[in-house]
N, C-alpha and C positions, 0 to 999 in steps of 0.2 A: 351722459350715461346711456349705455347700448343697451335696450327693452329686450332680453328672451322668451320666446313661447315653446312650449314643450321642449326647452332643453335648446334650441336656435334662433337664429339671429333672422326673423321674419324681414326686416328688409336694411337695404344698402344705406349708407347717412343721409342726412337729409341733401344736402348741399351735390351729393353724388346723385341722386334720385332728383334732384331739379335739372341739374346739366342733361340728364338721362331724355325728361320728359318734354326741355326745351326742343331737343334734336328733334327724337321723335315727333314732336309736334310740327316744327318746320320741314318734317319730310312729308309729313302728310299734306300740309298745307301743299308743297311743290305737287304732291302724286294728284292731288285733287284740283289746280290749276290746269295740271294736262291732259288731264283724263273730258275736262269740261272744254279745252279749245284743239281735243286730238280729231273728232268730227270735222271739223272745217279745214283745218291742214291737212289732212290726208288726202281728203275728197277736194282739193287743190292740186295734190300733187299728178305726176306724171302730165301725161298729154288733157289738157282742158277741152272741155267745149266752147262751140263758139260764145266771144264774152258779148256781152249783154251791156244795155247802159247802167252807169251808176247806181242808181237809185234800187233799180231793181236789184245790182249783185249785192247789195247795201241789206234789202229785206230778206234776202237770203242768208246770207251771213248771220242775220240778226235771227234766223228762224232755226239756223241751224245751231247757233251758241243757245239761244232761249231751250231749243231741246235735250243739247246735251245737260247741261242744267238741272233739268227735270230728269232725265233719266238718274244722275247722281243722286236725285233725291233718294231714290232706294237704298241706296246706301249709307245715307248719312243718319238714318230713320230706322237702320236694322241694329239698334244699338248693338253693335261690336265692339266687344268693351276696349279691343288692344286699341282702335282707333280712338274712340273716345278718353281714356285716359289722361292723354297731355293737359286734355282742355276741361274737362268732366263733360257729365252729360244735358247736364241743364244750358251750356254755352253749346254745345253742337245741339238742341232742341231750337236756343232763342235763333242760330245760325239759319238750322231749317226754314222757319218763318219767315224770315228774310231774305235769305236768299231766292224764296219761291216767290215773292213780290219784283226780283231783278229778273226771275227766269220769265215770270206771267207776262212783263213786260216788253221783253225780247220779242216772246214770239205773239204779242197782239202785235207789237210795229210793223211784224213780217206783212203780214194784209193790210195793216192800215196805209203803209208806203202805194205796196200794190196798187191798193182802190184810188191813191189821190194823186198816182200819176197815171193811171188812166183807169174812170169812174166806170167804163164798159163794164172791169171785173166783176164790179159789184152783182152780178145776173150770176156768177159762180154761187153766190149763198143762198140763191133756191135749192136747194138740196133735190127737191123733186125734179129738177130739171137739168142741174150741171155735172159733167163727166164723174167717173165713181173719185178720182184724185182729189176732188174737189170735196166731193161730201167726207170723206175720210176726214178731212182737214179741217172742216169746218165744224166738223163733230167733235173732234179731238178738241178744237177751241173751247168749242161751248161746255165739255165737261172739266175741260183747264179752269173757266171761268168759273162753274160751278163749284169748284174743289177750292178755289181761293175765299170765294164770297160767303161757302158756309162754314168754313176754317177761322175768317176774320170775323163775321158777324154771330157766332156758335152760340155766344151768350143773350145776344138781343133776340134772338129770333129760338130762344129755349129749346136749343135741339139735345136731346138725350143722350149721354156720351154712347153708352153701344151702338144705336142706331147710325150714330153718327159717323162712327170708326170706319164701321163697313161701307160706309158710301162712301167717306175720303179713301178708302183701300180703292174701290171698286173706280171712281172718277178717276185715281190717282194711273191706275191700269189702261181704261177707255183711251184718258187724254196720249200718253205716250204710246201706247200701239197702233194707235188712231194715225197718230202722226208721225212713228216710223214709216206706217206704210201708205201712206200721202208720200213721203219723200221719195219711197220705192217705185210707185207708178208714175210719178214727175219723170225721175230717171233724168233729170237732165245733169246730175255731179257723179249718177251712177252708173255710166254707159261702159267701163271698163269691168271684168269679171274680180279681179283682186279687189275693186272697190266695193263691188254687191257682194263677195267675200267677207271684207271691214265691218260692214254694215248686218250681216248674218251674225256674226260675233258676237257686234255689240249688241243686236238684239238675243242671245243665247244667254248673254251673261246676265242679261234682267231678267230673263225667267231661269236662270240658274239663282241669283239673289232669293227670288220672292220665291220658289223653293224652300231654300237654305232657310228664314223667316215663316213661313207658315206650314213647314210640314216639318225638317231636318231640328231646328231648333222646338218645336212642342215636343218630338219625338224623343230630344234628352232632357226636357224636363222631365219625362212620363217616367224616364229610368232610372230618376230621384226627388222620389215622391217625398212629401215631409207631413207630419202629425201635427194637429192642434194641441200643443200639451197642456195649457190653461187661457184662458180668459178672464182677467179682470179687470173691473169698470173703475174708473178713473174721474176726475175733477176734468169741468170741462165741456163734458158730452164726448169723451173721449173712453177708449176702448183698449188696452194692449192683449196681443194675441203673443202669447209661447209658441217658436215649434221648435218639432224636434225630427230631425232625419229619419227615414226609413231605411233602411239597408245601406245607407252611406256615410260619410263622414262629413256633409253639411261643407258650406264653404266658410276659410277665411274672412273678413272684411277688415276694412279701416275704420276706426269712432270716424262716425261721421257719413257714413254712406248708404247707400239705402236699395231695396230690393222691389221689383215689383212681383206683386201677389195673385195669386190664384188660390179663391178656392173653389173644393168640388173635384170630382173623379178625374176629368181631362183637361191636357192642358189646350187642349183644340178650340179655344174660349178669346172674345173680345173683352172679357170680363175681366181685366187684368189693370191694377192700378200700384203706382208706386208709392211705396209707407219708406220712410226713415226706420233706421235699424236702432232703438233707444236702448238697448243692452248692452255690454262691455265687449269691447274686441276681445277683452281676453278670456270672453265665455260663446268661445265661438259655435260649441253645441247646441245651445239654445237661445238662437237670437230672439228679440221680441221686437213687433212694430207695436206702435201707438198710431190708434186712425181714430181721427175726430169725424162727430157723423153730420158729414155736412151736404148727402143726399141719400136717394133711396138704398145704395148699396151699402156705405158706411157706415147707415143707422143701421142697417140688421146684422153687423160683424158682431153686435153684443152676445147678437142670438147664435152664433155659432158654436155645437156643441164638441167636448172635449173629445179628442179621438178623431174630429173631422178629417178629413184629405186634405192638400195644400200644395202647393208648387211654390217655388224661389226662383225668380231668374235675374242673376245678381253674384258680384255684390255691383253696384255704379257709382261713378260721384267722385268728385276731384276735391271733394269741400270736406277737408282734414286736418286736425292738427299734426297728425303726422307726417304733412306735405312741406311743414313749413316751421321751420328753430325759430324761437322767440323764449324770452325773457319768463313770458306767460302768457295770457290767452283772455281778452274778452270778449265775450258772447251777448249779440243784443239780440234779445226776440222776438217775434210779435206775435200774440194765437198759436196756433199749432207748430211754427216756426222753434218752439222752444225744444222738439223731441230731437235733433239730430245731437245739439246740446247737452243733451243727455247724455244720450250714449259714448259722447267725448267725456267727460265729468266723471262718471263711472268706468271708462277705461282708465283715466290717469289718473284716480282713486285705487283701482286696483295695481296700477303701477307703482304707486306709494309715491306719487310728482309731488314736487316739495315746492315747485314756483307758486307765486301769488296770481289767482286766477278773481276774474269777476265775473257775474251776470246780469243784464240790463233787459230784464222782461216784462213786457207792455201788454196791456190788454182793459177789455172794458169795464168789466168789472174784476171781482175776486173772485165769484165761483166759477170764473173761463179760464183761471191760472190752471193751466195743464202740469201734470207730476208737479205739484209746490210741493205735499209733503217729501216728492225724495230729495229734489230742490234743498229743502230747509234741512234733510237729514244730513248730506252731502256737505252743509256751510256747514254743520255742527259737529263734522267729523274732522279725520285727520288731515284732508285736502285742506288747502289755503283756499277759500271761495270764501267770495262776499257777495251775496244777492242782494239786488232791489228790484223792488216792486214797482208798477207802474200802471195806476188806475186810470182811466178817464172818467168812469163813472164808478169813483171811490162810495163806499156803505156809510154811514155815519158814525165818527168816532176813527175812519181811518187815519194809520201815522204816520205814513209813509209816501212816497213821492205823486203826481198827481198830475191830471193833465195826457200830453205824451211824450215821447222819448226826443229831443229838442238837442240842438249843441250844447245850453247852458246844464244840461241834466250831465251829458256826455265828458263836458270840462271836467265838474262837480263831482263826480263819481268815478271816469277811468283817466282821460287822456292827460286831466293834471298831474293826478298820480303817478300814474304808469309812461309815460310818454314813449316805451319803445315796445309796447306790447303789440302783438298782432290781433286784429278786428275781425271774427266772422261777424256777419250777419243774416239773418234768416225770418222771414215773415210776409206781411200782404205786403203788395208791388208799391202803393206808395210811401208805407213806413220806411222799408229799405232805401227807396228813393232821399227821402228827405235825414236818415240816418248817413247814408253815404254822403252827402253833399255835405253834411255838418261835419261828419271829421275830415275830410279834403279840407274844409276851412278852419278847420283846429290844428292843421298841420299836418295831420297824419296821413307819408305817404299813399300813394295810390299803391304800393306792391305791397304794401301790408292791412289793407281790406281784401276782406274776401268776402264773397257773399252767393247764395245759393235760392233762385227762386222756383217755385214748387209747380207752378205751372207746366208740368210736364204731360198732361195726358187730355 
């Protein structure tokens, strides 16, 4: 059955829109391979300088991939939705992470080769005392270094998300300009005028990005501004926020995707986090987030009054049932994990879906179930839904399932029954963990899980 919204046909079939998003995605993948080994091939080509021994054209090489690397990171970090697309956003975030562990690594080897084929260099890391190429280089390390270490360690060492942001921007800057111009005053790949050309480019085009990111992009959110139109408190310690467009027509989305928010007069703010969208695709005027207050900012979203200011920049997110034909759909939860859930449930509610759908929602006790009563309204209406519950620290008198969300709960509830349905999943990193590994051994292919983690900010 083809879904209409106002009168047309919102998107292509499913099966058409995966071929679509395959391509697409392998083209980026190729444009973002070249883009990261186009520095060293270029600055190869034509007339070379004199070569050098192994080792050293070795941490060259290794200095020069580790930066191109880093320099893509601006990219891959300006959520661009067309790019992010194929993959969603939450897998181009976990990529970020990772991939800056392969780049951080590149370019420590660069000096470390240096220093243990000949230990003299070592007298370059007085900064007070060795040529300006050298302190440039050495500076650009040490805040590479520091952009990783408070990046991986953010939770142990309780650094505040805003504060934090602006240092990883601000290091994220140091380290790469740092170390473009170390390469520039080396000059030994740049003694041709077309290459110090090359090299001029590539640095334009990262301050044409971070641009485009903190001034071009605040500057069209500001031109669709959006209202607080209600606030109400929820089961949980959870919050959902109404808005509604100012002078414009609000965006589209997919059940399932989600926005990051601002609120307040400007969007010129670090203050900006991403909520899941739990209202119906097909009330695309007034979307609502649900945000559980699980710091200082979250807890005072309650206190936000009607009428407030707001920003959307959105919609994102690949984690959709309308990405993917199936039979019907189970959803396992965990904690706040259950709102993206939502707003799938009430789209294909309001679609009048006639398939058998379940939900498999965990948490610690009963008063953390997040939206249970729409939940419970949803199973009692005309949708096919069948929820359960899942306490670990059930009240007394509870009837319902117990413990946590396990293979034998999984058999028992969906995969016996449904054997060909498709799996999101959504919740904290080790529920998912041990949910995904249980239906892989329940049989249930790997291209029919899906799953979405919320660690994005």
């Amino acid at each position: 059955m083809t879904m209409t919204l106002n009168g047309r046909t919102p998107h292509a079939p499913v099966h058409h829109r995966r071929s679509r998003r395959l391509l697409v995605g392998s083209a980026y993948i190729g444009l973002y391979l070249a883009l990261a080994v186009a520095p060293l091939l270029v600055l190869g080509l034509d007339e070379l300088p004199p070569r050098r021994d192994f080792w050293t054209e070795l941490s060259v090489a290794l200095g020069f991939l580790g930066l191109s690397t880093m320099a893509l990171q601006f990219a891959v970090t300006a959520r661009l939705r067309h790019v992010a697309a194929p993959y969603g956003i939450d897998v181009v975030v976990q990529f970020h992470r990772q991939i800056a562990v392969v780049a951080t690594l590149m370019v420590v080897a660069h000096p470390v080769i240096l220093f243990v084929r000949d230990p003299e260099l070592l007298a370059l890391l007085n900064v007070l005392e060795a040529p300006w190429r050298a302190r440039f280089g050495v500076t650009g390390l040490v805040a590479l270094l520091a952009l990783v270490a408070s990046s991986v360690w953010r939770g142990g060492l309780r650094l505040p998300y805003e504060p934090w942001r602006i240092a990883h921007g601000v290091l994220a800057v140091v380290a790469v300009a740092f170390s473009l111009t170390h390469i520039e005053l080396v000059g030994h790949y740049l003694d041709e005028p077309w290459k110090r050309g090359f090299w001029a480019v590539l640095t334009t085009a990262l301050v044409a990005l971070l641009a485009y990111v903190r001034i071009v992009k605040p500057l069209q959110l500001r031109r669709r501004p959006w209202r607080v139109a209600a606030v109400r408190g929820e089961t949980g310690d959870t919050t959902t926020l109404a808005l509604e467009p100012e002078g414009h027509e609000g965006f589209r989305f997919l059940p399932g995707q989600f926005a990051w928010l601002i609120l307040g007069d400007s969007p010129f703010t670090v203050e900006q986090h991403p909520f899941s969208i739990s209202s119906s695709a097909m009330r695309p005027e007034r979307p609502e987030l649900t945000i559980k207050a699980l710091g200082d900012w979250t807890s005072r979203v309650r206190e936000t009054p009607v009428g407030h200011r707001a920003y959307l920049e959105g919609p994102y997110g690949a984690f959709s049932v309308d990405r993917y034909a199936a039979p019907g759909y189970v959803f396992v939860a965990g904690g706040v994990g259950i709102t993206p859930f939502v707003g799938m449930l009430r789209t294909l509610e309001d679609r009048g879906d006639t398939r058998p759908h379940r939900v498999i929602y965990g948490t610690r006790r009963a008063d953390d179930l997040i939206l249970r009563a729409e939940l419970d309204r949803l199973a009692a209406g005309p949708l096919d839904l069948r929820v359960t519950y899942v306490l670990s620290r059930p009240p007394d008198g509870w009837a319902g399932e117990t413990g946590r969300i396990n293979a034998d709960l999984l058999r028992r509830v969906a995969v016996g029954e449904l054997p060909d349905h498709v799996y999101f999943v959504c919740g904290p990193d080790p529920m998912m963990d041990t949910v995904e590994d249980a239906l892989l051994k329940l049989g249930v292919p790997l291209d029919r899980i899906h799953a979405e983690r919320f660690a994005l900010d």
